[in-house]
C-alpha positions in Angstrom: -134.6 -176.0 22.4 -137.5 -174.1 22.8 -137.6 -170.2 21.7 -139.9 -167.3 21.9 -139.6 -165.9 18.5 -140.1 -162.7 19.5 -139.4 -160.1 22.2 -138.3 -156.6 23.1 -135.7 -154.6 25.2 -135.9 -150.8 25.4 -134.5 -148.1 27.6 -137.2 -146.0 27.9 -137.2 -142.3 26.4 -140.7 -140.3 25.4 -138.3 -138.8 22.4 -137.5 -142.4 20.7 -140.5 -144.4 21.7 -143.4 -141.6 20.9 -145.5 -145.1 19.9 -145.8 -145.6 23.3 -149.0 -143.4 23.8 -150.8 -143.1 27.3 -152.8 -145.7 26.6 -150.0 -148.0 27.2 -148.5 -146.8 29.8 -147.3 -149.7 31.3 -144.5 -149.7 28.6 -143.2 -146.2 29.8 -140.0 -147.5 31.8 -137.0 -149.9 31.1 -137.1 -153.5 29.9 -134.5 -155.6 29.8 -132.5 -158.9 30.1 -132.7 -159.2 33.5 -136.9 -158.6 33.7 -137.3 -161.1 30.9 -135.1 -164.2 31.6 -137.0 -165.1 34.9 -139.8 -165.4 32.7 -138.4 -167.1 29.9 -137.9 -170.0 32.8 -140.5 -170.1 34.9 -142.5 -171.2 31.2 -139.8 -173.5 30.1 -138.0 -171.3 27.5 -134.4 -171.5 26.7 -134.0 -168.9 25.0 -135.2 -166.0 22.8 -135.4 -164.0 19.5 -135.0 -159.8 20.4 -135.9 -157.7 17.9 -136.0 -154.0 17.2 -138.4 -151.4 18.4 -136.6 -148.3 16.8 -134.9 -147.7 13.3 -131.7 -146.8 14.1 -128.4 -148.3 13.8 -127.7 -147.7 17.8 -130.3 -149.7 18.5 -129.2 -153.0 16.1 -125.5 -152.4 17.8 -127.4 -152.3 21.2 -129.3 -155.6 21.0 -125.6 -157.2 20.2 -124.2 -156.4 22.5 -127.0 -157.4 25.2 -126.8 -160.6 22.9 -122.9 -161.0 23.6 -123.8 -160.8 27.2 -126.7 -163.0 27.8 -126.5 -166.1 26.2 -130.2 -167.2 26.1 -131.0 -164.3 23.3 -130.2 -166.5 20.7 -130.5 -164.0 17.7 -131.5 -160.3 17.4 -134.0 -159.0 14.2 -132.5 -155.8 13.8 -132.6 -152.6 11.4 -130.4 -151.6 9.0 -131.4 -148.6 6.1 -132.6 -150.8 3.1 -133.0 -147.7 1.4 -129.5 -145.8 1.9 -126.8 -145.5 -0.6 -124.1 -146.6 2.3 -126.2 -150.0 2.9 -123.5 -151.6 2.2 -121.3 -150.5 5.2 -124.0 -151.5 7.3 -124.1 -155.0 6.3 -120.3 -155.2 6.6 -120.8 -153.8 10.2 -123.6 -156.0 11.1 -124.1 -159.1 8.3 -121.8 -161.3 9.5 -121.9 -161.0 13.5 -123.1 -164.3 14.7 -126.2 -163.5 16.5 -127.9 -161.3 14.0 -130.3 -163.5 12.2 -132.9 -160.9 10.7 -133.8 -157.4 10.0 -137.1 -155.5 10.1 -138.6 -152.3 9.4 -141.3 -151.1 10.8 -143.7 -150.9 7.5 -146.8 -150.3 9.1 -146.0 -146.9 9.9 -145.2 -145.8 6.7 -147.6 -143.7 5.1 -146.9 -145.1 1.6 -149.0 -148.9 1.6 -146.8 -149.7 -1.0 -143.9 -148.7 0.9 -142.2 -152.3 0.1 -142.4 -152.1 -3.4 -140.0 -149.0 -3.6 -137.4 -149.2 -6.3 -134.3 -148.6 -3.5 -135.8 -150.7 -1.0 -136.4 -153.5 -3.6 -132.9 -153.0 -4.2 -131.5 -153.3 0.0 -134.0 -156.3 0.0 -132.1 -158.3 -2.6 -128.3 -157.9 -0.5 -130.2 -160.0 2.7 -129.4 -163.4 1.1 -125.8 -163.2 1.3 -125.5 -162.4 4.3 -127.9 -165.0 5.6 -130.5 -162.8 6.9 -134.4 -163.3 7.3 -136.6 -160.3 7.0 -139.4 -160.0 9.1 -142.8 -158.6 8.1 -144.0 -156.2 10.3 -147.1 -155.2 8.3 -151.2 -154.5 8.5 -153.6 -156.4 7.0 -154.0 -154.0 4.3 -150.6 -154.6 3.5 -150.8 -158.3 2.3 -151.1 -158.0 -1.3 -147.8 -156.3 -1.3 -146.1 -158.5 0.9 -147.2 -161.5 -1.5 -145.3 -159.3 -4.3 -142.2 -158.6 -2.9 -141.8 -162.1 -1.2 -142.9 -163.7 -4.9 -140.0 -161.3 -6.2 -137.6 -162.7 -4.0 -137.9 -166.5 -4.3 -134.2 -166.8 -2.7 -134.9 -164.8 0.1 -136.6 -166.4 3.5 -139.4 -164.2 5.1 -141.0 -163.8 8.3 -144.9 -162.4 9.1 -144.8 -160.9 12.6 -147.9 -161.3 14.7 -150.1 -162.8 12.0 -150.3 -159.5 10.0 -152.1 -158.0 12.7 -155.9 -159.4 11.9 -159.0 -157.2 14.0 -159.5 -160.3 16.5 -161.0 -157.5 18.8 -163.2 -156.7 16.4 -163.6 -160.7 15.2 -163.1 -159.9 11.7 -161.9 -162.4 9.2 -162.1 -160.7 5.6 -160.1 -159.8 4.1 -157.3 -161.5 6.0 -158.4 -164.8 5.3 -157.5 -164.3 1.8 -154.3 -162.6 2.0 -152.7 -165.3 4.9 -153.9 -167.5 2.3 -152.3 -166.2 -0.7 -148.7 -165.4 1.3 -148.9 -169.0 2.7 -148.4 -170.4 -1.0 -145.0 -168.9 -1.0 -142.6 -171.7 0.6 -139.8 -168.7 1.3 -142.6 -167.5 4.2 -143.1 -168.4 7.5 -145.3 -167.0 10.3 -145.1 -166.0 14.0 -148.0 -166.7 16.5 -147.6 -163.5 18.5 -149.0 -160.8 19.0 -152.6 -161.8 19.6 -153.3 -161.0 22.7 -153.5 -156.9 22.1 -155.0 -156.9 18.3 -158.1 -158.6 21.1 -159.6 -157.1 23.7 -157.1 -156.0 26.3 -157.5 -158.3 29.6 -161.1 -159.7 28.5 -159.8 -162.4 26.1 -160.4 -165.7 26.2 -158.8 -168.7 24.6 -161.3 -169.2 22.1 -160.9 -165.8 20.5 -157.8 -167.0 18.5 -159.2 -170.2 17.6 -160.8 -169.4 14.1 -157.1 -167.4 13.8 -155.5 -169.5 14.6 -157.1 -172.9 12.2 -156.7 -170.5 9.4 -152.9 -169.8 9.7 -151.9 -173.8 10.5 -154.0 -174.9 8.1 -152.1 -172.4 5.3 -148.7 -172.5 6.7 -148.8 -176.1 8.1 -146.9 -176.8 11.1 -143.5 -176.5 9.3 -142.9 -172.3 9.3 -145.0 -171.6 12.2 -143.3 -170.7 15.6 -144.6 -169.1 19.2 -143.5 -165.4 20.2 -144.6 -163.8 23.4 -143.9 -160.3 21.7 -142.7 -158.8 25.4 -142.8 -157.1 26.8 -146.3 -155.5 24.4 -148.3 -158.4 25.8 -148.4 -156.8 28.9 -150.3 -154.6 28.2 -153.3 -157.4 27.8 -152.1 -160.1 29.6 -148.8 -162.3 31.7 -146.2 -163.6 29.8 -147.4 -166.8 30.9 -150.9 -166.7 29.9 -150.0 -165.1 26.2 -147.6 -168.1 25.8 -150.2 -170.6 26.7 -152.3 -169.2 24.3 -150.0 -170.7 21.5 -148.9 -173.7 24.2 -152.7 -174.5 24.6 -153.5 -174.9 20.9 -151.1 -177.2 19.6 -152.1 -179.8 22.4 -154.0 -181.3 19.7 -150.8 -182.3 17.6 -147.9 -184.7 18.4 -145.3 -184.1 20.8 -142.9 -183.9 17.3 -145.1 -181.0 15.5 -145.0 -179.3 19.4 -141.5 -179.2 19.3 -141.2 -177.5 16.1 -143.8 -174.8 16.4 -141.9 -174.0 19.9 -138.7 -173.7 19.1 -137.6 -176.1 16.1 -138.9 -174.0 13.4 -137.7 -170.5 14.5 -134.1 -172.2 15.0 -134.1 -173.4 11.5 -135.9 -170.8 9.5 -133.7 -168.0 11.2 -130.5 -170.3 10.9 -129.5 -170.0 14.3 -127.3 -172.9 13.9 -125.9 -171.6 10.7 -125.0 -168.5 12.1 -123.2 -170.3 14.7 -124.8 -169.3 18.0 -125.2 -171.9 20.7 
């Protein structure tokens, strides 16, 4: 089965999704099952990963509901308050539906770096494991070192870095992030998505050998074994095709056996996100 690890749906408002600035434009009007599972087969996908794109309960009930309907969204990363007092509730509403496999919170935004590291959200982090769900890292490069904390802290609990930590390939800078991929690799709880690449380059003037040096770096810390390809749809968009931001991933692991292929396309995001265990088909 091969997944893209990582996609988006959205009914567009300017109220909910004031990230969308006019530079991206192109994301200013409704995305949804319908616009991405033509896609998904035309590149030989069976299915998908959707994850959230606002912090609010709605939205996690949203996503599955559209996963209820559509049976190639395999699992939805969605939010829940890891901070709130009533966290608990929310777990019991959400934890144990079948197709949510993760949970995420949009870290980068906040304007505390060490955001993470907070006593109470410490304290949400540590319910995940029972209910069998991944977090996903959704976090700058500057926020590393304290990903490598909380994930050493949490030994039990299974992790996920979205879009590589968001390195400056535009820019084709390699310190500091070098060291901190390095440092989260050594914790076997983590895993990493290739995704997101094509808009931390330079929008529509990439080429495949931007990502290269990226690219080594991350396989060569991870290994092949908690790596897998997202598309991170429909934010590619805005720098490339669905097909050509796949490929960029697709391209690259030409070089390893049809075995290691399989897992960094699909395999390896069935298994880390316990897809199976979770009992969706």
């Amino acid at each position: 089965m091969r997944l893209d690890s990582h996609q988006h749906f959205w009914r567009y408002n300017t109220v909910e999704y004031g990230w969308i600035t006019p530079d991206k434009a192109l994301l200013r009007r409704d995305y949804l099952p319908a616009d991405l599972q033509p896609l998904l087969v035309t590149n030989g996908f069976d299915g998908s990963i959707a994850v959230q794109a606002r912090q609010t309960l709605e939205e996690t009930a949203w996503l599955l509901g559209l996963a209820e309907q559509h049976d190639f969204i395999k699992g939805v990363v969605g939010w829940v308050d890891l901070c709130s007092p009533d966290l608990t509730g929310q777990l019991e509403r959400f934890g144990r539906h079948p197709k949510l496999v993760g949970v995420r919170h949009v870290v980068h935004d906040e304007p505390d770096d060490d955001f993470m590291l907070r006593p109470d959200f410490r304290r949400g982090l540590s319910r995940l494991a029972e209910f069998g769900l991944v977090y996903d890292l959704l976090i700058f490069v500057k926020h590393l070192p304290a990903a490598f904390r909380l994930a050493q802290e949490f030994p039990a609990q299974r992790f996920v870095l979205d879009h590589l930590a968001k390195p400056d390939i535009r820019g084709r800078k390699i310190s500091p992030w070098d060291h901190g991929i390095r440092e989260l690799a050594q914790l076997p709880n983590v895993s990493c998505k290739l995704s997101g690449m094509v808009t931390e380059a330079e929008w529509q003037y990439w080429q495949l050998s931007n990502y290269s040096e990226y690219l080594d770096l991350v396989t060569a810390a991870f290994g092949t074994d908690r790596l897998m390809t997202g598309s991170d749809w429909p934010v590619c968009t805005l720098s490339s095709t669905y097909g050509a931001t796949t490929g960029v991933v697709a391209r690259y692991i030409e070089q390893f056996p049809p075995v290691v292929r399989q897992r960094i396309l699909g395999g390896n995001c069935a298994r880390i996100y316990g897809i199976e265990r979770k009992g969706t088909t």
